[in-house]
N, C-alpha and C positions, 0 to 999 in steps of 0.2 A: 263629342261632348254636347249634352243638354241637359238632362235629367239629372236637377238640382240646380244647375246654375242658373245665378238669380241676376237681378240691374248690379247689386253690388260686386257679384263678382266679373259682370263686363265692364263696370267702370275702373275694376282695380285692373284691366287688360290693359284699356288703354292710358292708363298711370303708368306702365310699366314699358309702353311703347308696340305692344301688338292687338290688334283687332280682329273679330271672328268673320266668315266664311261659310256659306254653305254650298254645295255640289248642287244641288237645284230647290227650286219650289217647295216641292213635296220630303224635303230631306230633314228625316228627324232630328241629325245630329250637325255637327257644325267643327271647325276647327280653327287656332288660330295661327294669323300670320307673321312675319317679321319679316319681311321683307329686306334683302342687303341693302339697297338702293330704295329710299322712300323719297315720294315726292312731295312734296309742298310748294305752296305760293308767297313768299314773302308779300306783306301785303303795301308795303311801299313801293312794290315794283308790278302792281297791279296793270299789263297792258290793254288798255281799249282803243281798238281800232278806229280810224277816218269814219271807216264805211259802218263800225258799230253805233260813234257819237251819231250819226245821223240818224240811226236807226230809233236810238234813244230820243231823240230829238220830237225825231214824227210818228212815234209808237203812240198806240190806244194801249196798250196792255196796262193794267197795274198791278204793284208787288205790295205783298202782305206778308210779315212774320208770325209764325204759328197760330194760323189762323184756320187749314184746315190740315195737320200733320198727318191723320190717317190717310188723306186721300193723295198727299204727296207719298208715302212710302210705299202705298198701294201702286202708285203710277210708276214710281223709282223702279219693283220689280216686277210690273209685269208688262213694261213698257221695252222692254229689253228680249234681246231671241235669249235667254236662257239668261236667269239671276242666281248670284249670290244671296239674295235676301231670301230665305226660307220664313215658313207661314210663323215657326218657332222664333225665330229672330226676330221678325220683323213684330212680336207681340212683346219682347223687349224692347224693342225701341220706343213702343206706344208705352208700355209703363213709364219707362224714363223719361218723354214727353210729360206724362202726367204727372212725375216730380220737377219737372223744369230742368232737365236735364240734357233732354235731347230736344231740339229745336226746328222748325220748317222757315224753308222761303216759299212764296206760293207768286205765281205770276198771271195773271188774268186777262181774257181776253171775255170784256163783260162779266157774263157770266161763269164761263168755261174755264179751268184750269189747264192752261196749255204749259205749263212746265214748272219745274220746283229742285229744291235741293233739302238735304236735310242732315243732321248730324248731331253731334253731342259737345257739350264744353264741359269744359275741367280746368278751375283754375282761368289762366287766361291762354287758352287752347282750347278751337275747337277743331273737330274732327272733321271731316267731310266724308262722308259717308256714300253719297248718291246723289245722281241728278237723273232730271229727265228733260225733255224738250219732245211735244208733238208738235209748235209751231217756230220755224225761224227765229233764232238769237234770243229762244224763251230761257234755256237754261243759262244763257252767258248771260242774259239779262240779271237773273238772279243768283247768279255768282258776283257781278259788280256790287249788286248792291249788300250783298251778304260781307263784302268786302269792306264799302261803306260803315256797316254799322260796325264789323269789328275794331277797324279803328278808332272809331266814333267812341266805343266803351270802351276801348285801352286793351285789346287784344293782343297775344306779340305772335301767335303760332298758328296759319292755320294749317292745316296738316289734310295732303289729296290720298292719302296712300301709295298713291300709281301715279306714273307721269305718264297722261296721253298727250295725243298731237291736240289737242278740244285745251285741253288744259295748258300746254306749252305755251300756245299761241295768244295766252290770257296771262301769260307771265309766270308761270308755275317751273319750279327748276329743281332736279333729284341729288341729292345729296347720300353720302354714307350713313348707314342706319347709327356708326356712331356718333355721327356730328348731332344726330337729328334727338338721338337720345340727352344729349348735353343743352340740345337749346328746348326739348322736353322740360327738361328738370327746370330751367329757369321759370320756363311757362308758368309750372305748378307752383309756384313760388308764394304766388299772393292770387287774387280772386279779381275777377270781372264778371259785372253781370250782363247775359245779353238782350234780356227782356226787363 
C-alpha cells in the first residue's frame, strides 16, 4: 500500500486503531498492523527511576517540542539496524507535521540532537510512533516529558504500539487490542491540543 494514500487516509488508520509499517528504508510500499496485544502507557502511572530523577537533576540536555521534526524522524530511522520508517512514510509524517498533526520531542545536548521521539494526535490520543537515543536516558528523557505535557493538555491515551522492556520499565503495560480499541473511542471523543 502507497500509491494514493494520502495523511487522510493514515489518520483515518489510526482512528480505527491500526498504524502502517514498512520492511525497510527503501520500501515502496507499506502495510498496516493490528496488533492482538497493543501496548500503551497509562500516563498516571508514568515510572521514573531514583537513578533517572538524578539524572534529570544534573543533566545539561534540554527538550523542545516541534522544533526540529524532520531531523527527529530522520534520526528515528536511521538510527536504528533496520527501520520500519520508509523514505515514503516517513514524508507522510512531515506533511502531517506541517498540518500540526504529527508532533516532535527533540532533546539537546547544546547544540546537538542526541535523541527525540515523535508521533501524531487525534482527539486526545497521541500515537507513539518512534524514539531514538544516541546519548544516555536521551530518549527516556523525552518520553517523561512528552508525558508531562499530555497531561498538562488533557491527554487520556497514549498509545506505544509494542510493549518493549525500554518502555515496560517507564510504566507502559499491554492490553488486549479490544480493551484498547474501547478506550480508543473514548480518546476520540472530544479534542486536545498539544502545541
Amino acid at each position: 500500500m502507497a500509491k494514493g494514500f494520502g495523511t487522510d487516509d493514515l489518520i483515518a488508520c489510526y482512528r480505527r486503531g491500526v498504524f502502517p509499517m514498512s520492511d525497510s528504508r527503501d520500501d515502496k510500499f507499506f502495510y498496516l498492523v493490528e496488533p492482538e496485544l497493543r501496548g500503551i502507557l497509562p500516563l498516571e502511572k508514568l515510572h521514573i527511576s531514583k537513578s533517572m530523577r538524578k539524572f534529570i537533576n544534573k543533566s545539561r540536555y534540554t527538550v523542545t517540542f516541534n522544533h526540529d521534526f524532520p531531523a527527529v524522524i530522520k534520526s528515528c530511522a536511521t538510527n536504528h539496524n533496520g527501520t520500519w520508517i520508509s523514505h515514503s512514510l516517513e514524508e507522510l509524517y512531515t506533511e502531517l507535521h506541517r498540518n500540526r498533526t504529527a508532533h516532535s520531542v527533540e532533546v539537546w545536548d547544546g547544540e546537538s540532537l542526541v535523541g527525540g521521539l515523535y508521533g501524531v494526535t487525534q482527539g486526545r490520543a497521541f500515537f507513539g510512533e518512534s524514539m531514538f537515543s544516541s546519548k544516555t536516558n536521551a530518549s527516556k528523557l523525552a518520553l517523561i516529558h512528552l508525558v508531562e505535557r499530555l497531561i498538562e493538555r488533557g491527554f487520556t491515551l497514549l498509545d506505544t504500539q509494542f510493549l518493549t522492556e525500554h518502555l515496560k520499565s517507564l510504566g507502559a503495560i499491554e492490553i488486549p487490542q479490544s480493551d484498547y480499541l474501547e478506550i480508543l473511542e473514548k480518546a476520540l471523543g472530544s479534542e486536545a491540543r498539544f502545541d
